[in-house]
N, C-alpha and C positions, 0 to 999 in steps of 0.2 A: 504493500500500500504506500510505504515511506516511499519508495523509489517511484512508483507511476507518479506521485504528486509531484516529486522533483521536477520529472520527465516534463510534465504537463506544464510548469511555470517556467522553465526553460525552453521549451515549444514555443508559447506565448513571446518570447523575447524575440524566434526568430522568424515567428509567423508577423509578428505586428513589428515589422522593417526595425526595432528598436537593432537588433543587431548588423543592420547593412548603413546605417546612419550613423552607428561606432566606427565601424569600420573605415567609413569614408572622414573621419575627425584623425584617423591615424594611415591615411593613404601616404605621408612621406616620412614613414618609420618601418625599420624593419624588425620582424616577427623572429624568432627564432625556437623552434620549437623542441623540447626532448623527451625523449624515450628511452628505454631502458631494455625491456623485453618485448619480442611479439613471439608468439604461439598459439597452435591451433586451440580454440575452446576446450575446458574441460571442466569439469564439476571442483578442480584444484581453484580457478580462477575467483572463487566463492571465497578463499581461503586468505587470509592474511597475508601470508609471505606473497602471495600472488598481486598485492596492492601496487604494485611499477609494471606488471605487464599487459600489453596489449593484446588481444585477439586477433588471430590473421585478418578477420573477416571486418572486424573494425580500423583496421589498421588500411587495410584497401578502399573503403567506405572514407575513410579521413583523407586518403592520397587519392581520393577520385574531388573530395569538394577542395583541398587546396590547389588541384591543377587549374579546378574549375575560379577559383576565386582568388587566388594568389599567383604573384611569379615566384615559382621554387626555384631559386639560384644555390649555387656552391656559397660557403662562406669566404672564399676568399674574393669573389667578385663582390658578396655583401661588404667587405673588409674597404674595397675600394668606392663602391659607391657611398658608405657613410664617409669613408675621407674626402672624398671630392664633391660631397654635398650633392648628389646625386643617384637621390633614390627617384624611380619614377611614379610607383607606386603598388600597394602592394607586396611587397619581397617579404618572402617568408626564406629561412634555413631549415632543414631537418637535421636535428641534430641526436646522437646516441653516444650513450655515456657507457662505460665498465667494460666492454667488448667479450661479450656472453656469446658463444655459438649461435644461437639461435637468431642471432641480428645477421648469421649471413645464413643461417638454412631456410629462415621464413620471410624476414623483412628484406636481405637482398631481391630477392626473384621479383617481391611485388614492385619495389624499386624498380626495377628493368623492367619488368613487364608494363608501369606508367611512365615510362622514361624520365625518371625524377633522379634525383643527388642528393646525396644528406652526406655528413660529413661522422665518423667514429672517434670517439676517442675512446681509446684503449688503454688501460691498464697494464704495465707492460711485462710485471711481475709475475704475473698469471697466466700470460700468454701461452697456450700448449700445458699449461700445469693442469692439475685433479686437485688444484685448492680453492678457499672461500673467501670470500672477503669478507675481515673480520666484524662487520655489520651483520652482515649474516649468517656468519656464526653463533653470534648474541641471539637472534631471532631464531636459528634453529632447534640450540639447547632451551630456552624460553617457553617455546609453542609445543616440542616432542618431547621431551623429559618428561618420565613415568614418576614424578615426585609430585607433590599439592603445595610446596613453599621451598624456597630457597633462604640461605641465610649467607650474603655479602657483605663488602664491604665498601659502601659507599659514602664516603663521609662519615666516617663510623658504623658499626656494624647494624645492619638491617634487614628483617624477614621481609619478604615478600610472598604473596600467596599464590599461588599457579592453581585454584582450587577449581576455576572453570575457564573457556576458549576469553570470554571478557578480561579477566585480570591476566592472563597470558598474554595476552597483545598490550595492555596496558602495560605491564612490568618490561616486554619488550621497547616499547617506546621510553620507559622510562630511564631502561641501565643505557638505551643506547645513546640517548640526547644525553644524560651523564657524560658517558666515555667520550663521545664527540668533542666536548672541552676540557679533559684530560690528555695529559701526556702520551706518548707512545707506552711506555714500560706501565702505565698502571691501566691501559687497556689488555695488557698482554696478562697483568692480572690478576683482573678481572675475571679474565677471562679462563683463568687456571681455575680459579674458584667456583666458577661454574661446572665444568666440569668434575673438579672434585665432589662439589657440595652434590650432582643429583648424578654422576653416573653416566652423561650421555656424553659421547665424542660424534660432533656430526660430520655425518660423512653423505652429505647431500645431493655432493655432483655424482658420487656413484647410484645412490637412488634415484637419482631423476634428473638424468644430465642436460635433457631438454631445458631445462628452466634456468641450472646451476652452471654448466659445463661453460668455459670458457675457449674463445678459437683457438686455432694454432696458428704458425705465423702464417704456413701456407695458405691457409683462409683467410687470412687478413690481407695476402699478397694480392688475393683473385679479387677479393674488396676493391681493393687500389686500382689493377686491370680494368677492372668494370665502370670506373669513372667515379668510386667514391674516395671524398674526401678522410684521411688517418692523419687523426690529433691524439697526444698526449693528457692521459689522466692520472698523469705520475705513474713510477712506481709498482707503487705499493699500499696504494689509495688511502694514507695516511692525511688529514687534517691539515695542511699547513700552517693554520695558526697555531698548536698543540706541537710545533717543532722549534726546534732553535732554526738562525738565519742559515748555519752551515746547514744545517740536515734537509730543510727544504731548498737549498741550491741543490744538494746532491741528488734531490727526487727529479727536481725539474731537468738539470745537465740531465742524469743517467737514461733517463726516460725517453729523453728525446736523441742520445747518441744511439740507443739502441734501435730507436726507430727510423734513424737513417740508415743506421748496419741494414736493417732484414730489410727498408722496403728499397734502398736506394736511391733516396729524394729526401731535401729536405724538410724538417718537422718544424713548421711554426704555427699548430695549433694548439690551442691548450683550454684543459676543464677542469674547474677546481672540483675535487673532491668534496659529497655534498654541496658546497657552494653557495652557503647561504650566508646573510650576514655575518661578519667576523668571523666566517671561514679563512679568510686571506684578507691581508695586511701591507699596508704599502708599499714596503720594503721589496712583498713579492712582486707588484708593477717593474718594480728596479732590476728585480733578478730575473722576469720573466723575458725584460729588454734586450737584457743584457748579453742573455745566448741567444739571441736572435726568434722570440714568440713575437708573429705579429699580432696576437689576440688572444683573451681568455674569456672564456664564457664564464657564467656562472648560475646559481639556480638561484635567483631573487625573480620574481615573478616583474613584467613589464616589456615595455617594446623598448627599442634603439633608434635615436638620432644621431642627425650628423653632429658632430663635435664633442659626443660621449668619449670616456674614457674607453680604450681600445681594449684595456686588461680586465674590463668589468662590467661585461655587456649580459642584459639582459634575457632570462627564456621562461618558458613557461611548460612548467611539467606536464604531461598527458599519461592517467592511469588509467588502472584497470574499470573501476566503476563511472568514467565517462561515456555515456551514452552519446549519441550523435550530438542533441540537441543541446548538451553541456561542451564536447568539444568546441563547437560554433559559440558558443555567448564566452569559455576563456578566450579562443582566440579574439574575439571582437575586446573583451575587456567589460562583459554586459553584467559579467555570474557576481559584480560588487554591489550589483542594484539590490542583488536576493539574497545578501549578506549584511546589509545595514542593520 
């Protein structure tokens, strides 16, 4: 019932022109949009961990109204038109973060089959490995641990209850925004503790590599062939505010010399980890320059004009429970009206 109501009030925004009237207030800004996961539908998508991916079938449905309503350009012709004060209207990016297989077993194909571009960035640590990223490691011992509470230490020591799917995803959000302004070494933990206290080691990408499993380079290679853009998302998807100025020099250099080793070109795109406020720091505009990033995205929701900061451009996330009708009112900028 919750969701049809949504449905319905979101309808309303793009049946009564209120969303093509948005749109036209932001025709010399560009859109850039991210993703994380696309995958065939399944009864998993109901599921918490499944809250970042998309649906093939929606993900085709979104790349059929942005060819229809936007110009989907690469980001680095974006990169040029916001410098040169010459957007003409319209310009959307498609952009993808973490570099999970499944962004070239599902979301490639449909990419070439609407001959559209979006650009990846990859994680470059993971690359071809059977590991997790340590976000989702939190969420998986959280949500599958055969225990009803855990007892950490978060600022001193504290229970938490895992006694049903609600306070499991709640205690997931909670240790994780925790640990996101924590250090490296008291993530790592953390996250010892987790495992001690219930028992579970998750081993996710073997149970279901579809969702979890990260490329190898040689997929990432055929990425590049195929005319998509590969940027840099560190690493080791470590926080960079939560490091010292060396440690995140060495995420940003290593990342990116690795990325010109495998693809043979080089790498000046870049995506902060998480990416939200006080994810990154202005020292990292300095370091990002400095080895030659012409841009960094980031996850603060909003469009980009010309004369924005280059290291701190705007996107707007697309998950699993947007319906068509909510796609179209973020993209427009309308879903604030049914948030007041």
């Amino acid at each position: 019932m919750r969701n049809r109501f949504k449905h319905f009030l979101f309808s309303g925004l793009e049946y009564g022109q209120v969303n093509a009237l948005a749109r036209r207030t932001r025709k010399r800004s560009l859109l850039i949009i991210t993703y994380h996961s696309v995958l065939p539908y399944s009864k998993k998508f109901e599921s918490f961990d499944y809250r970042n991916c998309v649906s093939t079938e929606n993900f085709k449905k979104q790349l059929i109204f942005l060819k229809r309503k936007y110009h989907v350009i690469s980001l680095k012709e974006a990169e040029e038109r916001l410098r040169d004060n010459k957007l003409s209207g319209y310009e959307c990016v498609v952009s993808f973060d973490d570099g999970f297989r499944n962004n070239y077993s599902y979301a490639l194909p449909l990419l070439k089959e609407m001959e559209l571009s979006a650009v990846f960035y990859v994680t470059t640590s993971f690359i071809g490995r059977q590991d997790m990223l340590w976000t989702e490691k939190v969420n998986a011992i959280l949500l599958n641990a055969e225990v009803s509470k855990v007892s950490i230490h978060l600022d001193g020591l504290q229970t938490i209850s895992l006694a049903n799917n609600d306070e499991r995803e709640n205690a997931s959000v909670k240790v994780r925004t925790y640990l996101k302004y924590k250090p490296r070494h008291v993530q790592e933990s953390i996250l010892r503790e987790l495992v001690d206290e219930t028992g579970y080691e998750p081993h996710l990408v073997e149970n279901d590599p579809e969702r979890y499993a990260f490329m190898s380079w040689d997929e990432v290679r055929e990425m590049k062939k195929a005319g998509m853009e590969i940027g840099s998302h560190t690493r080791n998807h470590y926080l960079l505010n939560m490091l010292s100025e060396e440690e995140s020099y060495r995420e940003l250099k290593g990342s990116k010399e690795v990325l010109e080793k495998e693809l043979g070109q080089a790498c000046t795109l870049f995506s902060y980890p998480n990416g939200a406020e006080g994810n990154f720091l202005p020292h990292h505009f300095r370091q990002l320059k400095e080895l030659g990033y012409s841009s960094a995205v980031t996850q603060i929701p909003g469009v980009n004009h010309p004369g924005q900061n280059m290291y701190a451009l705007y996107r707007i996330n697309i998950s699993a429970r947007m319906d068509m009708a909510v796609f179209k009112s973020y993209l427009a900028g309308t879903q604030k009206l049914l948030t007041l």
